[in-house]
N, C-alpha and C positions, 0 to 999 in steps of 0.2 A: 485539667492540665496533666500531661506524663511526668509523672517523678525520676529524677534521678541516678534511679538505683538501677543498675542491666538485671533484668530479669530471667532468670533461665526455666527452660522448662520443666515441669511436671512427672513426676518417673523417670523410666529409663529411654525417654526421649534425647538426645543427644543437640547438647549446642554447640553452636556453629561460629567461626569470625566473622559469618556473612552476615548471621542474628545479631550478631552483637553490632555490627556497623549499621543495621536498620535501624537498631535501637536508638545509637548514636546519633545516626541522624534524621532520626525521629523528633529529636531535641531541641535538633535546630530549624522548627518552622519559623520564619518572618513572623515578630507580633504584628498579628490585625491582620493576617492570610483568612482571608474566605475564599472557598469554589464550592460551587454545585457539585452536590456529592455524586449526581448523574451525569452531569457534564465529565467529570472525574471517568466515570465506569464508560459514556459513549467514546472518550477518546483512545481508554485502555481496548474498548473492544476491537477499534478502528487500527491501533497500536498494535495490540496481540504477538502478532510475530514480529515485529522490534522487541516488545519486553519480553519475549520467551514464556506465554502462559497462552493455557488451551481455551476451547469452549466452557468444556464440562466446569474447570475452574472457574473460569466465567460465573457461571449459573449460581454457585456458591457464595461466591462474591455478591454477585444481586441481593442473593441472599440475605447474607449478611448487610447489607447496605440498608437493607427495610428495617431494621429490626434499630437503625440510628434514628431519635426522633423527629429529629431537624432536615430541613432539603441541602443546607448548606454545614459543610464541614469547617469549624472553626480552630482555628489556635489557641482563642480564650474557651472551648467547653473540651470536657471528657470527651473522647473518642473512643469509647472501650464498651464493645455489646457485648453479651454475655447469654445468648440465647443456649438452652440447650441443644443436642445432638438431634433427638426427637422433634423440637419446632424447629428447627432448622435446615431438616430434612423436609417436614412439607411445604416453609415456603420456598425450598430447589423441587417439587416438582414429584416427592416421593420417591427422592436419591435413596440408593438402599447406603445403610450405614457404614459398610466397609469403603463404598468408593467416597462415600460423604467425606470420611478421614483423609481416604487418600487425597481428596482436592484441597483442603486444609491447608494438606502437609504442602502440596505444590505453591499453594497460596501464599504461604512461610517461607518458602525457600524460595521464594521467586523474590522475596522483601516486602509483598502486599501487603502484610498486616503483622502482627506480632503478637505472640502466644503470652499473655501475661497470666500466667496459670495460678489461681489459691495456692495455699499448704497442701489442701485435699487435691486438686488437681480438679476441682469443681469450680463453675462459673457461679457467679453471682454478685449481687451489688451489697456494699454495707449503707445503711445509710442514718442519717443524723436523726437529732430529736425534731430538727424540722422539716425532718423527710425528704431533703436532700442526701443524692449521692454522695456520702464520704470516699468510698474506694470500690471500685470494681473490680472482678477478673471474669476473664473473660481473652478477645481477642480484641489488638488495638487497631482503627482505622490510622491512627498518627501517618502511617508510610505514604497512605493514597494524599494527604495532604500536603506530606514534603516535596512528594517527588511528582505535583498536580500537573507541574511547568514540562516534568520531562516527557508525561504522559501525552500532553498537547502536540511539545512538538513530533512524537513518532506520527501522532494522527496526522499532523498535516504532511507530514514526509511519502506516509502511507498514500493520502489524498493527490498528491502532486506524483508519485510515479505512475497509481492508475491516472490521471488523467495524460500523461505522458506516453502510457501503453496505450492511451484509449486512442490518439491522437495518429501513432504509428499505426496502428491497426488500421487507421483510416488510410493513408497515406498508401499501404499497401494493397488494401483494396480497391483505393483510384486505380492506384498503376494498373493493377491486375486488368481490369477493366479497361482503360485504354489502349493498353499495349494487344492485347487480343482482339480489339475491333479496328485497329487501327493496321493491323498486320493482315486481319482478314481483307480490310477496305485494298490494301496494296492487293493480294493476289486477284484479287476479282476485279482489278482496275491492269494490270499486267505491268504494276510498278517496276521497274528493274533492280537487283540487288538477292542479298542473299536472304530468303525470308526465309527459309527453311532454317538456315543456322541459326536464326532470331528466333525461332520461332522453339525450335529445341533447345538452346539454352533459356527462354521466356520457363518451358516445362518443368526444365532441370530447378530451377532456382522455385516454382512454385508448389513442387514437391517435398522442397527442402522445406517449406514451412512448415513448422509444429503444431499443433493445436492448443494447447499452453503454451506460453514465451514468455520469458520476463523480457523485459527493454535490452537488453546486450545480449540474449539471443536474435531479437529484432533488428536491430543498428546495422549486420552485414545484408540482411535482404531487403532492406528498405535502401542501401547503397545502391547496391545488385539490380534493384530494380528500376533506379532513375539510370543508371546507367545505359539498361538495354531501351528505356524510353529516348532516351537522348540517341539513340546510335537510333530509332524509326524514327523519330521527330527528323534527323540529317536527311536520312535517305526520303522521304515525304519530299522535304524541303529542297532536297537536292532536283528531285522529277519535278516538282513544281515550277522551279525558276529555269527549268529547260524546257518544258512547254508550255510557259507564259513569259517567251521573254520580252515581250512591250509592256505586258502587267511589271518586271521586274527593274525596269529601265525606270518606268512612273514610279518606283517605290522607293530607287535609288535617289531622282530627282527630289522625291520630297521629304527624305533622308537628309541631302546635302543641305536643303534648305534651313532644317532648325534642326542644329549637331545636339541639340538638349533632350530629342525624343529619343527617349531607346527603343530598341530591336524586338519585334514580336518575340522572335524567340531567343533565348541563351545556348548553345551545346559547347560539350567534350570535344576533344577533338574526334574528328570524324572514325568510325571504325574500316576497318580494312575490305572491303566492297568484294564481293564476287557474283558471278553473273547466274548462279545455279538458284533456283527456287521452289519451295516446297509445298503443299497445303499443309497446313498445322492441323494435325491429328487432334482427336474432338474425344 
């Protein structure tokens, strides 16, 4: 269990309000909190840039993670490993030891874990005549335990906006894809209307795509784009019920018949029609 006392660091390390309130609320785990001490690290990785830590931090972390005996991180056991810089370094992968520190230090000051330093500024365990741990120093997991809930939910926040971009990605590459063949279908059929001006703003707007986007980059060209669909679904729809108009009569008849069915299609109001037409540049 964490004692008490705010611990500062080791030499002329410098502490912090921000140390001191991990510390703090370090304290206050719920008695009887278990998490998976991986389930813990796959949400933080998931998380990442919600809680503000890197890869290479990451790896450190892992790190240190193996070096806790147990799968699950408890409230009733010590949380405090104590490996040195040396083992520590190869199970990160053979980190040379200046960046080793330096991800420590990020690890600290992100609130991950807590520097509970000896008098020497050496790690190590004390332990009993029955070979239990009396005291450690070392670095404390306590943080990954308190704050397991907040780690979760960034993961799923992270989860739900990709699948949210993943969704828009789509969305846009329908459109892309019907508005192009459905524009070509009009000129090769001698639709009337302005395909040409459809057909340059269809360009304009899919040039503006980025190649990264987050979601509110997205949101105006997935507009942009049902919009110019809606103005070629009209003008289709408009040629069609003027060269099928006994098809459209039979449509209206059984239309009136059952008011509960809705309409093939929904549009905007119509866009502004001109008679000049284009081939859409390839």
């Amino acid at each position: 269990m964490e004692t008490g006392i705010a611990t500062t660091p080791f030499g002329r390390r410098p502490m912090s309000l921000a140390m001191l309130a991990a510390q703090n609320e370090s304290r206050e785990i719920p008695k009887g909190r278990v998490v998976d001490k991986w389930q813990i690290y796959r949400n933080l990785c998931e998380g990442k840039s919600i809680v503000g830590i890197g890869d290479r931090a990451l790896a450190v972390l892992n790190a240190l993670l193996s070096f806790y005996p147990d799968s699950e991180l408890s409230a009733e056991n010590e949380l405090i490993v104590f490996p040195s810089n040396a083992r520590l370094s190869l199970r990160a992968h053979g980190m040379p030891d200046a960046t080793l520190r330096r991800h420590l230090a990020a690890l600290v000051d992100c609130g991950l874990i807590i520097r509970r330093d000896s008098p020497n500024g050496k790690r190590y365990a004390r332990k009993g005549r029955g070979g239990e741990i009396e005291e450690a120093f070392g670095f404390s997991l306590a943080p990954l335990l308190a704050r397991a809930y907040e780690f979760e939910a960034a993961a799923e926040r992270i989860r739900a906006d990709t699948r949210a971009l993943r969704l828009m990605r789509e969305r846009i590459t329908l459109h892309r894809r019907d508005i192009h063949k459905l524009i070509e279908a009009a000129l090769e059929e001698d639709v009337p209307g302005d395909w040409g001006g459809l057909w340059k703003r269809f360009r304009q707007v899919v040039e503006a795509i980025p190649r990264r986007a987050c979601i509110a980059e997205l949101e105006p060209i997935v507009f942009e784009m049902a919009s110019l669909r809606d103005g070629v679904d009209k003008l289709l729809e408009i040629h069609m019920k003027s060269t099928n108009p006994s098809g459209n009569d039979s449509q209206n008849e059984r239309q009136q018949s059952n008011s509960n069915t809705d309409s093939i299609f929904e549009f905007e109001p119509a866009f502004e029609k001109s008679g000049a037409t284009a081939e859409p540049s390839t």
